[in-house]
C-alpha positions as CSV (number, residue, x, y, z in Angstrom):
1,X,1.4,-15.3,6.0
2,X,-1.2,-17.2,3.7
3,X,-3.8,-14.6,4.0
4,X,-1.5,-11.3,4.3
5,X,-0.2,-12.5,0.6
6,X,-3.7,-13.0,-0.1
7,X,-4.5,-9.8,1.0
8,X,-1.9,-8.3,-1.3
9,X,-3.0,-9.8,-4.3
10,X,-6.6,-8.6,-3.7
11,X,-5.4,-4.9,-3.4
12,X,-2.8,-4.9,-6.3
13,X,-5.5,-6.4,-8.3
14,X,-7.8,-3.5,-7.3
15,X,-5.3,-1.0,-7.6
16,X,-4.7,-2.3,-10.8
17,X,-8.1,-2.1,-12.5
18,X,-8.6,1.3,-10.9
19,X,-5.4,2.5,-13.0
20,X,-6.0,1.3,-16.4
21,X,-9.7,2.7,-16.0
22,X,-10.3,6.3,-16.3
23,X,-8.8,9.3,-18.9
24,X,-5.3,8.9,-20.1
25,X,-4.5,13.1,-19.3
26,X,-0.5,12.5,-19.5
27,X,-0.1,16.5,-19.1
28,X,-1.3,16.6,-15.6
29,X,2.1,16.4,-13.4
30,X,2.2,14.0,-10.1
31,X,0.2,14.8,-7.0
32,X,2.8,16.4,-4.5
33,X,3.4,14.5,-1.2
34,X,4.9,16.3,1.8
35,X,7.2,14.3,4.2
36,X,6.4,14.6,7.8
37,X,9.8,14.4,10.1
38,X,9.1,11.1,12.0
39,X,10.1,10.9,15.8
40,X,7.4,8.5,17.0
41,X,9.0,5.2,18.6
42,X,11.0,2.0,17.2
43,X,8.7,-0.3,15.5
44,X,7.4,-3.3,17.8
45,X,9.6,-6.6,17.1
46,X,6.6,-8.4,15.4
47,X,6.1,-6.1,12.7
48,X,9.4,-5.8,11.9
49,X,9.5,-9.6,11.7
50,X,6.3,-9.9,9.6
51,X,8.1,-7.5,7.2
52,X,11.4,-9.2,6.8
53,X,8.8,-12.6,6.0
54,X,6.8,-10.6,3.9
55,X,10.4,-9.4,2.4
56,X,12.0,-12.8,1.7
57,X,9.6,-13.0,-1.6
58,X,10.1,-9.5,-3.1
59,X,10.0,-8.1,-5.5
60,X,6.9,-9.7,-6.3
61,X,5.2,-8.9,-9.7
62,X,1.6,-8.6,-9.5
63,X,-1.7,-7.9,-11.8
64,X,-2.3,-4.9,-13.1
65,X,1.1,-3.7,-14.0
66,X,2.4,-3.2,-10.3
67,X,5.0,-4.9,-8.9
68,X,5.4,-5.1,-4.7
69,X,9.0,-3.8,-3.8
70,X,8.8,-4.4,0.2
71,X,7.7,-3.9,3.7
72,X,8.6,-1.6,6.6
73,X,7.4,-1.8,10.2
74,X,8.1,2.0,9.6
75,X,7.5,3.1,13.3
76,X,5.8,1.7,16.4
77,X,2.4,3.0,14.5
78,X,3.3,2.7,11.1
79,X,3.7,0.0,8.3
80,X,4.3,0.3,4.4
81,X,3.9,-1.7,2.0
82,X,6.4,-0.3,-1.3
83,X,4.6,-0.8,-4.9
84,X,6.5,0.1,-8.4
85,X,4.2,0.5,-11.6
86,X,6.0,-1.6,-14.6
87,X,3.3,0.4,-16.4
88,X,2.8,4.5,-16.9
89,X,-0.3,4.7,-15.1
90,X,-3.5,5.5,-17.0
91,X,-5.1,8.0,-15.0
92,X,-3.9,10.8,-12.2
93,X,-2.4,10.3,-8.7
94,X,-5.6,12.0,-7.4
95,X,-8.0,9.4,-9.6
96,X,-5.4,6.6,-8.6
97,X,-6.0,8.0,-4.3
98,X,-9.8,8.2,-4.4
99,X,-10.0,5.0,-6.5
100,X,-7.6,2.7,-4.7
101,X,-8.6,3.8,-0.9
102,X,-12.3,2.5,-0.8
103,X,-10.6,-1.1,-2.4
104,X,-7.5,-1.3,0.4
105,X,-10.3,-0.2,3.3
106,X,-12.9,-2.6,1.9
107,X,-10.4,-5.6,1.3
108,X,-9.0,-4.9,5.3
109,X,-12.2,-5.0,7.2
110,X,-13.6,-8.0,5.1
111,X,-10.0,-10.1,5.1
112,X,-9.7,-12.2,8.3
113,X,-6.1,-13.2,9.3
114,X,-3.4,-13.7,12.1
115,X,-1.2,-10.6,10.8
116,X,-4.2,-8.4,9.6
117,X,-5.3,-8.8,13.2
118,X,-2.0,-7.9,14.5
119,X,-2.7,-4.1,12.1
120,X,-6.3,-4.3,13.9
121,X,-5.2,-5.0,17.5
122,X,-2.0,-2.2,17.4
123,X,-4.4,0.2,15.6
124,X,-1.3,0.4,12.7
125,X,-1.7,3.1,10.5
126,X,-1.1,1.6,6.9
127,X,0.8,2.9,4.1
128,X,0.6,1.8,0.6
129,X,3.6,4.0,-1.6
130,X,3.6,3.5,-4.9
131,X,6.2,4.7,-7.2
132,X,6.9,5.0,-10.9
133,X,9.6,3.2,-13.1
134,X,11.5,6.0,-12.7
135,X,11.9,6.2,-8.8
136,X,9.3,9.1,-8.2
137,X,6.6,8.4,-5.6
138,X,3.4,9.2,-7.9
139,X,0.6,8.2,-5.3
140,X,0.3,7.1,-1.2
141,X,-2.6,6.1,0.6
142,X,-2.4,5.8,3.9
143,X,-5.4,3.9,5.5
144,X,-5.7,4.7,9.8
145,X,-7.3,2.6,12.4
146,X,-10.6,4.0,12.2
147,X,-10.9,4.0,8.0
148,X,-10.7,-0.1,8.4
149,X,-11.5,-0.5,12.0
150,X,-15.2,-1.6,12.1
C-alpha cells in the first residue's frame, strides 16, 4: 500500500508541474471525452479490495493543486484513479494528455510494488480522470498494458 501511495504522489506531482507549465489560453474549451457503454466482466475481488484501501484515505490533497477523490476496480480490466484540480488548470486538456502520459507510463514501469504488480500481472488498463472544481471531467489518460508493460 506503501508504494501504490508512493506511486500517487510521484504522478500528482508530475501531473502537477506539467499544468502550471505551458500558455495560460483560457478561451480554448475542454477536450471532449466520449463514454464507451461498458459490458466487460465484474471487477476481480482484489482490485476492488485494493480500492476500498486505497479509499479509506480520500480525498487526499496532493502537490500541484490536485487533489485524489478515489479508486474504482472499474471492470475485470479496468481501474481508475479520480483526481479534482483545487486549481484552474494553466494549460489545455490536450497539453495536460501529452504532458501527463509519458510521466504516469514512466513512473509505472520504473515503481516496483506488490499492487503495481498485481496492474502488471492482470494486464489492467489504467485510468487516471481528472476533473475540474466544477464537476466537469477536463482530461483522462488512460495508460494499457503494453504503454507500461516492459
Amino acid at each position: 500500500m506503501k508504494k501504490i501511495i508512493l506511486f500517487i504522489l510521484c504522478s500528482t506531482l508530475i501531473t502537477g508541474v506539467s499544468t502550471s507549465c505551458g500558455p495560460k489560453a483560457k478561451t480554448e474549451a475542454p477536450a471532449e471525452t466520449v463514454k464507451t457503454e461498458n459490458k466487460a466482466e465484474a471487477p476481480k475481488s482484489k482490485f476492488v479490495k485494493l480500492a476500498e484501501e486505497t479509499n479509506k484515505s480520500m480525498p487526499m490533497p496532493l502537490p500541484g493543486g490536485i487533489r485524489m477523490d478515489k479508486a474504482e476496480a472499474v471492470s475485470k480490466n479496468e481501474f481508475k484513479y479520480y483526481y479534482t484540480f483545487t486549481q484552474t488548470p494553466a494549460v489545455t486538456a490536450e497539453e495536460f494528455v501529452r504532458n501527463t502520459k509519458p510521466a504516469l507510463t514512466l513512473a509505472l514501469q520504473s515503481t516496483k510494488g506488490k499492487d503495481l504488480d498485481m496492474f502488471k500481472d492482470d494486464k489492467m488498463t489504467l485510468i487516471y480522470a481528472y476533473y475540474t472544481m466544477d464537476g466537469k471531467l477536463f482530461a483522462e489518460v488512460k495508460l494499457m498494458p503494453e504503454d507500461y508493460i516492459k
